[in-house]
Kinemage of the C-alpha trace (Angstrom):
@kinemage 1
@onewidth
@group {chain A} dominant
@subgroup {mainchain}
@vectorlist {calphas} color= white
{ca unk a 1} P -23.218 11.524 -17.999
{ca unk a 2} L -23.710 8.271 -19.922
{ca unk a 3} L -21.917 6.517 -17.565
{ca unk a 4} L -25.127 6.783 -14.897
{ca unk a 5} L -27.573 5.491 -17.904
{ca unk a 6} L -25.247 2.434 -18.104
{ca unk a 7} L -25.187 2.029 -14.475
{ca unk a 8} L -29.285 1.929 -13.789
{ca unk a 9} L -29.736 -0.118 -16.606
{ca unk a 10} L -27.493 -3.028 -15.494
{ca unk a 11} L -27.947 -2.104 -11.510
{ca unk a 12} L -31.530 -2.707 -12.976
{ca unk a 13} L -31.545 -6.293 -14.499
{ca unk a 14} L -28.211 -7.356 -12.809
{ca unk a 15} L -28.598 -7.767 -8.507
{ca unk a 16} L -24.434 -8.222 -8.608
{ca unk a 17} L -23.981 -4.630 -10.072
{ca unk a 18} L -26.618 -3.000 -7.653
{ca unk a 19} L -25.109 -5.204 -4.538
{ca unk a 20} L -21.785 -3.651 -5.713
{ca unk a 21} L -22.872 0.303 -5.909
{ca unk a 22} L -25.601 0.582 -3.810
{ca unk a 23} L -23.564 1.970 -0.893
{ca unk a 24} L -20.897 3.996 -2.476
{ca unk a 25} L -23.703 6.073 -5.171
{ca unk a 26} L -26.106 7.852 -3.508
{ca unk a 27} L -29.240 10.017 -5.759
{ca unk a 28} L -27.489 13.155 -5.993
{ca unk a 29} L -24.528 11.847 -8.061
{ca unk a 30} L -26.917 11.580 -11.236
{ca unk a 31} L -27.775 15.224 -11.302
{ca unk a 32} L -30.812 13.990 -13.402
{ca unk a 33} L -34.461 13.780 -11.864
{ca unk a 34} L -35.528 10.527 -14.019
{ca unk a 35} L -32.457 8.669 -13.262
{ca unk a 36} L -31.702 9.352 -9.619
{ca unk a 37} L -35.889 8.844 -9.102
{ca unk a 38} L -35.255 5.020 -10.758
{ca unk a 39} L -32.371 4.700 -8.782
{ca unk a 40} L -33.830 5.418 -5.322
{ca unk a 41} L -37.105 3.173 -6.608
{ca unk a 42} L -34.486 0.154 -7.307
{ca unk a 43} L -33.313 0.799 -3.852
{ca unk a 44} L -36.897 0.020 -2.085
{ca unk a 45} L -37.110 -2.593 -4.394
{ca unk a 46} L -34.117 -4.492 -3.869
{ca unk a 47} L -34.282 -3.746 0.395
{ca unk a 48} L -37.979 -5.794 0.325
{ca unk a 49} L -37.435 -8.601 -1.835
{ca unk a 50} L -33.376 -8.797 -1.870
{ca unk a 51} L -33.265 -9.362 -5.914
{ca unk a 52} L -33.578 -7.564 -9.133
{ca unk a 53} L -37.138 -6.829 -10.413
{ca unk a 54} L -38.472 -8.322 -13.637
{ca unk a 55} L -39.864 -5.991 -15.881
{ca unk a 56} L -43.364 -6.103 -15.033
{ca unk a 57} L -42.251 -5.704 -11.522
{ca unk a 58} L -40.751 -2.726 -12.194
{ca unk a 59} L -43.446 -1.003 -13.488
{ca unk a 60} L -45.560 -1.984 -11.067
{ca unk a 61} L -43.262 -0.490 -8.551
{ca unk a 62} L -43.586 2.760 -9.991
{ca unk a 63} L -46.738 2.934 -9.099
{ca unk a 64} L -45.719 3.551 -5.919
{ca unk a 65} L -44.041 7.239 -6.788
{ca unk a 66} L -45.597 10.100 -4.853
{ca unk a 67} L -47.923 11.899 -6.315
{ca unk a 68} L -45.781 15.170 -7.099
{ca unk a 69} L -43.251 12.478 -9.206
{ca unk a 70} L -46.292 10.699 -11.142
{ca unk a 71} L -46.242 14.186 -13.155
{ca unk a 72} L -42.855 12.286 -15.001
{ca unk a 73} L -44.022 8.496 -14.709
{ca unk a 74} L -43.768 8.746 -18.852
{ca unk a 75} L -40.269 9.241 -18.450
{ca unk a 76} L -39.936 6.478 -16.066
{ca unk a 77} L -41.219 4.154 -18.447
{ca unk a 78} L -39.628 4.852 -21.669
{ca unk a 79} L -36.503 4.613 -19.648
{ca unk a 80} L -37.466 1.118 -17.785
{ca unk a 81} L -38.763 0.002 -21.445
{ca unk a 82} L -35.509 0.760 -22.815
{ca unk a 83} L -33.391 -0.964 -20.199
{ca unk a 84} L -35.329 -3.820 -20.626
{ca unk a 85} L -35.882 -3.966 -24.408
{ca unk a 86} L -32.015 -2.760 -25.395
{ca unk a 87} L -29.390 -4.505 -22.354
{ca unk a 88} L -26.445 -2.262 -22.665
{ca unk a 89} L -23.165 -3.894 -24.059
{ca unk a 90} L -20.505 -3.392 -21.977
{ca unk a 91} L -18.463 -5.243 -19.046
{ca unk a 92} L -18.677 -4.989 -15.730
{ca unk a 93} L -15.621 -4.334 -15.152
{ca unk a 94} L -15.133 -1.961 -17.622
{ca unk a 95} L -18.852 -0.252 -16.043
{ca unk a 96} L -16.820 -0.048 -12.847
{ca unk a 97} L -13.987 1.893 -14.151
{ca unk a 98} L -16.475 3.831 -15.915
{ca unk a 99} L -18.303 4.377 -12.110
{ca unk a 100} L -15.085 5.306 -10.443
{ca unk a 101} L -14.112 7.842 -13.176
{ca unk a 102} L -17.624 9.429 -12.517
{ca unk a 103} L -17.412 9.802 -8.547
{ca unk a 104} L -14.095 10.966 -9.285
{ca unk a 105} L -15.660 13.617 -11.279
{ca unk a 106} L -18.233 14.500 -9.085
{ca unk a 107} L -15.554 14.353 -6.145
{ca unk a 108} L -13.810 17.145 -7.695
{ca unk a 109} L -17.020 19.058 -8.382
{ca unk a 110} L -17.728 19.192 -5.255
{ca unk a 111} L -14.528 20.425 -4.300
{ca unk a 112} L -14.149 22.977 -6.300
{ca unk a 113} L -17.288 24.327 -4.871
{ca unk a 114} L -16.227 23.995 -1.449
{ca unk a 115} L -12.906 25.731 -2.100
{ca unk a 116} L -14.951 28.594 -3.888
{ca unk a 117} L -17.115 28.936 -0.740
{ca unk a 118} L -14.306 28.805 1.783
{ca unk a 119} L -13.008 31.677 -0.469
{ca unk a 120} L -16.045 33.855 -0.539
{ca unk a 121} L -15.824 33.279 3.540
{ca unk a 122} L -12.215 34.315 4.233
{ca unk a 123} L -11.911 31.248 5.794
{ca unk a 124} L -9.620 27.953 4.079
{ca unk a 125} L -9.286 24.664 5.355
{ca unk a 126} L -6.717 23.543 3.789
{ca unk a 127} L -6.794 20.029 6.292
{ca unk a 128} L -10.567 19.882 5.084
{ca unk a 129} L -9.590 20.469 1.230
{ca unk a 130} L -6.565 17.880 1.721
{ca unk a 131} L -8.552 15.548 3.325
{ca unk a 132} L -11.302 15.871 0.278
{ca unk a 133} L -8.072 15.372 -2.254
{ca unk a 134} L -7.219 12.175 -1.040
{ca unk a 135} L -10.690 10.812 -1.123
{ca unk a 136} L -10.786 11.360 -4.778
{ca unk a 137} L -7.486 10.196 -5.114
{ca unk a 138} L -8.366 6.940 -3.447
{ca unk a 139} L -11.592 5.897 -4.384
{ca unk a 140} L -11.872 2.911 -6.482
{ca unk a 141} L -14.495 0.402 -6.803
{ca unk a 142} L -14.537 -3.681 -5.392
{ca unk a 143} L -16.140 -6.212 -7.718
{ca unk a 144} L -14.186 -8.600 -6.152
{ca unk a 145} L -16.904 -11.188 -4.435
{ca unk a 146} L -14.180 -13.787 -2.862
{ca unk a 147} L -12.943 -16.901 -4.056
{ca unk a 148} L -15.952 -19.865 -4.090
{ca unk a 149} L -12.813 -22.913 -3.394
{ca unk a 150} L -15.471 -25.756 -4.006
{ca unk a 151} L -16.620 -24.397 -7.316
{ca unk a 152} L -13.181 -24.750 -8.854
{ca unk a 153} L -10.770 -26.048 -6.744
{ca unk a 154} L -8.328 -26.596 -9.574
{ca unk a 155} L -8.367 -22.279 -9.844
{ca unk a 156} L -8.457 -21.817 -6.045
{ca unk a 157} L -5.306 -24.001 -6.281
{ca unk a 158} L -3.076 -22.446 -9.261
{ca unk a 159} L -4.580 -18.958 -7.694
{ca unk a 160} L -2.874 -20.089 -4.013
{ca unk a 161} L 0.174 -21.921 -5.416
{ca unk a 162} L 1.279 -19.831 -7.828
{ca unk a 163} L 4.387 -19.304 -8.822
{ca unk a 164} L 5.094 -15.687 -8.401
{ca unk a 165} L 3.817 -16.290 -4.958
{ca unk a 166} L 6.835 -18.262 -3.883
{ca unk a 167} L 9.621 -16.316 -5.565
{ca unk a 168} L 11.571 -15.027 -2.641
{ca unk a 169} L 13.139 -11.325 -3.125
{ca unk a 170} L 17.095 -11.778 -1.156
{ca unk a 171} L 17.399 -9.693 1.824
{ca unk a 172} L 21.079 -9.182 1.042
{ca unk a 173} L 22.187 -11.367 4.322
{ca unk a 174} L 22.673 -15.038 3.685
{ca unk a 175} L 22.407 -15.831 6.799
{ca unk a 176} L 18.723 -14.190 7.144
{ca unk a 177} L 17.514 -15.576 4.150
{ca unk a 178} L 18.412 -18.637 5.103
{ca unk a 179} L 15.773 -18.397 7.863
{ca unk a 180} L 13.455 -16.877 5.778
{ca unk a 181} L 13.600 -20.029 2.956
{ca unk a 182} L 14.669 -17.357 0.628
{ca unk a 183} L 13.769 -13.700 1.603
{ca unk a 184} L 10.727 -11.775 2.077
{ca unk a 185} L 7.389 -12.289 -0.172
{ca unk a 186} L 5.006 -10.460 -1.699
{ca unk a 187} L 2.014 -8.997 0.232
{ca unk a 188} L 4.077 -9.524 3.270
{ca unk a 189} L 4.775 -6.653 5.829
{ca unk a 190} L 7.809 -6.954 7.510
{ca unk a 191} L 9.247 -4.574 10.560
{ca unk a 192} L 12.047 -4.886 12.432
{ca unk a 193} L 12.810 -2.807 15.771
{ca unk a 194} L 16.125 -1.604 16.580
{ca unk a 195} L 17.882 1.595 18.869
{ca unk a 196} L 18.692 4.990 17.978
{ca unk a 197} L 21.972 4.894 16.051
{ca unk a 198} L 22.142 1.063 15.547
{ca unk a 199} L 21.681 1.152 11.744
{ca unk a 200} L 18.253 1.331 10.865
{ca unk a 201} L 18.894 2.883 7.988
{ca unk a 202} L 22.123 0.862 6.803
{ca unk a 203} L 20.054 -2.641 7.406
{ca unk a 204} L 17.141 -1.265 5.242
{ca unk a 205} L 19.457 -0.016 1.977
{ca unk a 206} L 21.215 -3.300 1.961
{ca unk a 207} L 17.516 -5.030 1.728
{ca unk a 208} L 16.828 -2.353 -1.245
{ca unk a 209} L 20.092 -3.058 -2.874
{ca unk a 210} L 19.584 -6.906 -2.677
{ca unk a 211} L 16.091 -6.740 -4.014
{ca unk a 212} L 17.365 -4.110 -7.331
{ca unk a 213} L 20.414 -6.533 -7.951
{ca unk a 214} L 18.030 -9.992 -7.727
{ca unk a 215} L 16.282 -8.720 -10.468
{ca unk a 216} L 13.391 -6.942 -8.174
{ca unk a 217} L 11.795 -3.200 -8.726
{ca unk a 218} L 12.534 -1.927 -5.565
{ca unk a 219} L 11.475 1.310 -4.257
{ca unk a 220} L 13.414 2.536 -1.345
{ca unk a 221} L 11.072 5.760 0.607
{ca unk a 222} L 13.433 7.833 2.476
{ca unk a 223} L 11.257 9.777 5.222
{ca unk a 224} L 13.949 10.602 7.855
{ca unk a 225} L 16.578 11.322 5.949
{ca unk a 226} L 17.138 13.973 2.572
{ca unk a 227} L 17.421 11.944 -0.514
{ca unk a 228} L 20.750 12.581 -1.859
{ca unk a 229} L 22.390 11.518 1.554
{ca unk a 230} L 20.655 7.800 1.046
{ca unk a 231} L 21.773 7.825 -2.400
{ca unk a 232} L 25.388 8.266 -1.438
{ca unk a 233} L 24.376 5.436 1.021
{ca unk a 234} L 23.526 3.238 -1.904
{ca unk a 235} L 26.409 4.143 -3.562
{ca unk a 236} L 28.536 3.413 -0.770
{ca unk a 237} L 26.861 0.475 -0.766
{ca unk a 238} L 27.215 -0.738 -4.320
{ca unk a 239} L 30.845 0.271 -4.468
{ca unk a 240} L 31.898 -0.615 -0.864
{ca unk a 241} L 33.733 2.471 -0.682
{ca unk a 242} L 33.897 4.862 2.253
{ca unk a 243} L 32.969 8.721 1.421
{ca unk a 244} L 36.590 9.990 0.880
{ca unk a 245} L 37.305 6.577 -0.851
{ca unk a 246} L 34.503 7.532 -3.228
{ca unk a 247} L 35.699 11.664 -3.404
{ca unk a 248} L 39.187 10.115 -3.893
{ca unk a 249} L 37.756 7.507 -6.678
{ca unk a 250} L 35.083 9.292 -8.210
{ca unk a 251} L 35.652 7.994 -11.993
{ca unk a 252} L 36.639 4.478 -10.721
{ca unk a 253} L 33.120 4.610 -8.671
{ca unk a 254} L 30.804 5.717 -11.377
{ca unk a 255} L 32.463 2.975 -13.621
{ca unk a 256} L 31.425 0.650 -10.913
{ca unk a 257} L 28.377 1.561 -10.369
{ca unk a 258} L 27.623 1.357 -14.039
{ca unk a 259} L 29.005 -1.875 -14.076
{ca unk a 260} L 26.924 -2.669 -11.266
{ca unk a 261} L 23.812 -1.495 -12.541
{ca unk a 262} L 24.230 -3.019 -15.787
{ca unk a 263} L 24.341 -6.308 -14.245
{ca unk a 264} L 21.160 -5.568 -11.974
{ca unk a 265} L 18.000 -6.706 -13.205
{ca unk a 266} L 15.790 -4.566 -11.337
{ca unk a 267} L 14.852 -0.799 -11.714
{ca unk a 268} L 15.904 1.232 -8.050
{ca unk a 269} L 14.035 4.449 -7.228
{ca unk a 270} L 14.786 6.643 -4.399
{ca unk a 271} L 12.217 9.060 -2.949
{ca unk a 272} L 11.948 11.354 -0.593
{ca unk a 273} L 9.455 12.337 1.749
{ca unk a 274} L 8.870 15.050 4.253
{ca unk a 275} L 8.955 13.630 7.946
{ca unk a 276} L 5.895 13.832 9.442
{ca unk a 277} L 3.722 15.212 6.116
{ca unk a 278} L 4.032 11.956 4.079
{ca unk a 279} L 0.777 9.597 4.473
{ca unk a 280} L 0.386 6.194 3.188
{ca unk a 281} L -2.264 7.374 1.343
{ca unk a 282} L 0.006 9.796 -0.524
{ca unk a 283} L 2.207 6.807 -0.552
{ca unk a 284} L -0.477 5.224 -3.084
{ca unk a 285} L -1.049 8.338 -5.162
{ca unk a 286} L 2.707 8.109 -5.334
{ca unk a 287} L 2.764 4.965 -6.945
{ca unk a 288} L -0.267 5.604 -9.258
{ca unk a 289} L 1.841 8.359 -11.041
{ca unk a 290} L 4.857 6.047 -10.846
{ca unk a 291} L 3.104 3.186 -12.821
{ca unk a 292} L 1.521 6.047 -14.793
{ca unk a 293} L 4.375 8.360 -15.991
{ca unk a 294} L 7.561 5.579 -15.567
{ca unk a 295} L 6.086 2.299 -15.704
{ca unk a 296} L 7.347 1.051 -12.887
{ca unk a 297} L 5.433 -0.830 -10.319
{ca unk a 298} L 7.670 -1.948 -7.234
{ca unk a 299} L 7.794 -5.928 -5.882
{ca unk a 300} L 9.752 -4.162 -3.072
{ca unk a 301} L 8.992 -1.377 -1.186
{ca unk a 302} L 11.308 -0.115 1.761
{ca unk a 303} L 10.423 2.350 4.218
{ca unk a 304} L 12.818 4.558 6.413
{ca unk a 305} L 10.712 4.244 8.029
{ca unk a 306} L 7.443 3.653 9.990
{ca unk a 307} L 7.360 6.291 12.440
{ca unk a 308} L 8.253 9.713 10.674
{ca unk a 309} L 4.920 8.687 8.393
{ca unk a 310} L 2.034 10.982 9.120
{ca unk a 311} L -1.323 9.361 10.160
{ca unk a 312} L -4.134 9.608 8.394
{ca unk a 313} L -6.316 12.206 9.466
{ca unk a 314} L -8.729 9.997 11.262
{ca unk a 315} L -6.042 8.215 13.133
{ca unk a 316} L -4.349 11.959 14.163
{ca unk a 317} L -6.903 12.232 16.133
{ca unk a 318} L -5.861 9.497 18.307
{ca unk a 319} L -2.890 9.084 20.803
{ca unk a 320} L 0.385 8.720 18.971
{ca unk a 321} L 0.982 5.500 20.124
{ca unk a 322} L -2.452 4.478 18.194
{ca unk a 323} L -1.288 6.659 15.237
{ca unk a 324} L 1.723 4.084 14.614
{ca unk a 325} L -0.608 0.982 14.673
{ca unk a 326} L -2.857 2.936 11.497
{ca unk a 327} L -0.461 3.338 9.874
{ca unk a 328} L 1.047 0.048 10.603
{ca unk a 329} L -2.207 -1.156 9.511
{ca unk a 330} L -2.066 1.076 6.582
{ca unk a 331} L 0.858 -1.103 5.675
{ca unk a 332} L -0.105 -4.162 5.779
{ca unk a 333} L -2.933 -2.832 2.984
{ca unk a 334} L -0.494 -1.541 0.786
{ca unk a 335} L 1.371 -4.788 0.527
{ca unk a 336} L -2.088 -6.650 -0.669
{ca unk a 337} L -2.953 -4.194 -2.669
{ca unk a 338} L -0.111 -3.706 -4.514
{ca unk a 339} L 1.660 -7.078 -4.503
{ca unk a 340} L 4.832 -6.222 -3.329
{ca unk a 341} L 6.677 -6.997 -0.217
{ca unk a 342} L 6.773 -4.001 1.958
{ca unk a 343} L 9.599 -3.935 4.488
{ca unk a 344} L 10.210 -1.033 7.696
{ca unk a 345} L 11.600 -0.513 10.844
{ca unk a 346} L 10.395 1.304 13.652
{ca unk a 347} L 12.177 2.646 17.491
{ca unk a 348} L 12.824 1.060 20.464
{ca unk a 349} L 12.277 2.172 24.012
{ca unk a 350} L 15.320 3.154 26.128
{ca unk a 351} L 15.614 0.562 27.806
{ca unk a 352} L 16.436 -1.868 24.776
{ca unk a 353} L 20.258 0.514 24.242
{ca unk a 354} L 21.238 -1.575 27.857
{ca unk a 355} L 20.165 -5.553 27.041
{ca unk a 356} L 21.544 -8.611 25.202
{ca unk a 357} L 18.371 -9.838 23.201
{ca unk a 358} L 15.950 -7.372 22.204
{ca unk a 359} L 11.845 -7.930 22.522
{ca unk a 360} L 8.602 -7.199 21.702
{ca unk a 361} L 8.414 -5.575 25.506
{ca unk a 362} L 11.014 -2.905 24.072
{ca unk a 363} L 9.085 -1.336 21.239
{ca unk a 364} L 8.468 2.400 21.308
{ca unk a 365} L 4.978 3.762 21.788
{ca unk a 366} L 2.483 0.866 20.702
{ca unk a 367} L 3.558 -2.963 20.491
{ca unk a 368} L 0.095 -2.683 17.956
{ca unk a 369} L 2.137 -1.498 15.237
{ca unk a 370} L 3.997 -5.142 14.883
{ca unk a 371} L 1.294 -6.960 16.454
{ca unk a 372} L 0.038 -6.802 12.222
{ca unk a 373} L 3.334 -7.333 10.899
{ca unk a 374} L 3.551 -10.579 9.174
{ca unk a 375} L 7.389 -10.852 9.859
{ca unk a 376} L 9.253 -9.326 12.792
{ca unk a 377} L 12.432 -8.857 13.651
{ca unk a 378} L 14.956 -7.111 16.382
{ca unk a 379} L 18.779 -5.952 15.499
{ca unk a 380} L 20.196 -6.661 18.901
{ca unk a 381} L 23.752 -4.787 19.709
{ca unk a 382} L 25.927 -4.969 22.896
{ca unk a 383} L 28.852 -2.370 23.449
{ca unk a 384} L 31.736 -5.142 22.692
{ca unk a 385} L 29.606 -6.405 19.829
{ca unk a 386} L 29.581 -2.692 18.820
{ca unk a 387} L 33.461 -2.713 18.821
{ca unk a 388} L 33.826 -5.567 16.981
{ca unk a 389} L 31.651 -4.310 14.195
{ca unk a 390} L 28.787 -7.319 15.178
{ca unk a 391} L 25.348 -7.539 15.716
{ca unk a 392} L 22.628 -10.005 15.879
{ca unk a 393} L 19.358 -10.123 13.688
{ca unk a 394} L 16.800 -11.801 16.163
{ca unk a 395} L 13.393 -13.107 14.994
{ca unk a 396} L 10.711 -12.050 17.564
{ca unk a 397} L 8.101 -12.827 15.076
{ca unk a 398} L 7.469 -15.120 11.759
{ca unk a 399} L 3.360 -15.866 10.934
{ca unk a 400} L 2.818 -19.555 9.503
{ca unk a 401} L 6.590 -19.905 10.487
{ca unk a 402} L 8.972 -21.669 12.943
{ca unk a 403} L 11.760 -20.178 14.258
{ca unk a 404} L 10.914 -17.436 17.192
{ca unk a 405} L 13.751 -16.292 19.049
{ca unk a 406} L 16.212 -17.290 16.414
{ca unk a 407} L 18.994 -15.299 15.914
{ca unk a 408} L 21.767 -14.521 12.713
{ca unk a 409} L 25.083 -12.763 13.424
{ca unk a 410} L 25.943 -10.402 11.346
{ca unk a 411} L 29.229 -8.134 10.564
{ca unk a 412} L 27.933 -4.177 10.013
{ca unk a 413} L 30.614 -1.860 8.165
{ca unk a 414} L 28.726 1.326 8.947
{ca unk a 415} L 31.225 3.368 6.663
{ca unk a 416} L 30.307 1.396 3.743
{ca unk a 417} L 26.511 0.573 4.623
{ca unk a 418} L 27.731 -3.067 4.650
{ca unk a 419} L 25.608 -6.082 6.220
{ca unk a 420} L 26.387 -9.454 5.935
{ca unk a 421} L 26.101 -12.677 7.656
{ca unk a 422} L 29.209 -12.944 10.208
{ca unk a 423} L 29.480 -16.240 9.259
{ca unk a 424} L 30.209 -15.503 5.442
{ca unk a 425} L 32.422 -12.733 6.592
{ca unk a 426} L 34.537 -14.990 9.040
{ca unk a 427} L 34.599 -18.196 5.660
{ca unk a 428} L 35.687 -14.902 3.322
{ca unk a 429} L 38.727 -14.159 5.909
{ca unk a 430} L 39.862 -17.309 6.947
């Protein structure tokens, strides 16, 4: 492949390029003698003198080639001559794409072979061909090298303080926002903690529905529940009808909803996921082929939510209370990665269904899985407040923030998937 000529050439006049490939490229990817020989001989070079070789260096340091390689040293050197003489013309960032395309291809070489084998065997790991899926899937290649802040501070500081960065997405309680000097923001990861049968799920489509409506692409990730029953939850939602309200009022509801979505600025995707089979890796591949085949790259991502995700299979080897922080952490990546705010919940303990104010001492399994969380919050629920169609939305964590142990009432209509700050509710009555 061209791509490897291009590669030892710059690796071989450029210290960046090698200092960016050296660990993810090893010899056998070149399937080429001459070219994974140079390679390896770039290697020494760079590991005893930390820099790129000069050209005279270079041929000096083949001199150094065992005696059964020698047999090719012409070959080395019309090659080194050539990289030299003739600098190839091409960006590196447009050599790293090329790079990444090639392990890619190599990646799925390999796998095909190993599938073939496993075959020929009888025996099929499909874990171990999975496993070998997602690698390719993933890989990608950093030529990020950090932001210098004294060499430009005037670009550190537009890069920092930039607009998009401070553009809150609503979280479709006034009350919440409020404390949240807008909403949530991009590259955060928020997760709240709540009780079975408290309204996980209603809480998290009213932050999808906010986001779509403000103008956001929002992608809500069902994991617990089958898609078409959330949708009817959005729907619900949108048209603050109950179920037989909307069976009763089917033309008057799509009319609204139409209406609705007309005046929304954002796109709204619902996907499903099979509990317990759905990674965060798959997540990404996901959203690859979403950008890909609809254009559409989320600034909102909800998740319902954390724990029906499967682990990774590193992390499923560990206890599942360590599984939860993985893929907490996993999270927390995505959000960075993908600039978008990425907001879940996750279960309480038992013991939080009998008290007032909810804590971080009543999370299920692993307090690690919030302990990343930028943002983290508790829907606390008594049995009269449960009457009265009330809750409370109680901050038990906010990084770079004030305000820990704040609460916001809210009013829940859990037969229209309505949540909204009491306080506007009581205003709207009165």
């Amino acid at each position: 492949m061209i791509v490897w000529d291009r590669l030892v050439a710059r690796a071989m006049t450029n210290s960046t390029v090698f200092a960016q490939f050296k660990d993810s490229i090893s010899p056998d990817v070149f399937q080429d003698r001459v070219l994974a020989t140079l390679w390896t001989q770039l290697g020494g070079f760079y590991q005893e003198y930390s820099r790129n070789p000069s050209h005279t260096e270079m041929l000096m340091w083949l001199r150094r080639l065992p005696p059964h390689q020698k047999e090719r040293i012409g070959e080395y050197i019309a090659k080194v001559e050539g990289y030299y003489t003739k600098p190839i013309d091409v960006s590196d960032e447009v050599l790293a794409g090329e790079v990444t395309e090639g392990i890619k291809q190599d990646l799925t070489e390999k796998l095909i072979l190993s599938g073939s084998a496993m075959l020929d065997a009888g025996q099929v790991s499909y874990d171990e061909l999975e496993s070998q899926m997602k690698t390719i899937i993933s890989t990608s290649t950093d030529l990020d090298l950090g932001i210098d802040i004294g060499s430009d501070p005037a670009a550190a500081f537009n890069r920092a303080i930039s607009a998009e960065r401070f553009i809150p997405i609503p979280t479709g309680i006034t009350g919440l926002n409020k404390t949240l000097d807008g909403g949530w923001y991009r590259k955060q990861f928020v997760c709240g903690i709540g009780a079975s049968g408290i309204g996980k799920s209603t809480f998290l489509v009213n932050h999808a529905v906010a986001g779509a409506y403000a103008g956001f692409n929002t992608l809500l990730l069902t994991v617990e529940l089958e898609d078409v029953m959330v949708i009817e939850r959005v729907i619900q939602r949108i048209t603050q009808r109950t179920r037989s309200e909307l069976l009763e009022q089917r033309d008057e509801s799509i009319g609204w909803m139409s209406k609705w979505f007309g005046r929304a600025e954002g796109r709204f995707v619902v996907k499903q996921a099979r509990s317990g089979r759905f990674t965060v890796s798959d997540l990404e591949a996901y959203l690859d082929r979403l950008e890909i085949l609809e254009n559409f790259v989320p600034d909102l991502i909800v998740i319902d939510y954390l724990d029906e995700l499967k682990p990774s299979k590193e992390q499923s080897r560990l206890e599942k209370r360590h599984q939860h922080r993985g893929i907490a952490q996993d999270l927390v990546g995505l959000a960075k990665t993908r600039n978008a705010a990425v907001v879940t919940m996750t279960q309480t303990n038992r013991e939080a269904l009998e008290v007032k104010k909810v804590t971080l001492k009543h999370i299920g399994e692993d307090y690690g899985k919030v302990q990343v969380a930028d943002l983290v919050f508790a829907i606390c629920q008594t049995q009269d407040e449960y009457d009265k169609q009330q809750a409370r939305i109680r901050w038990l964590k906010k990084r770079d923030r004030g305000g820990k142990g704040q609460e916001v009432p809210v009013w829940i209509d859990y037969g229209i998937m309505m949540v909204e700050s009491l306080e506007k509710r009581i205003v709207r009555a009165a």
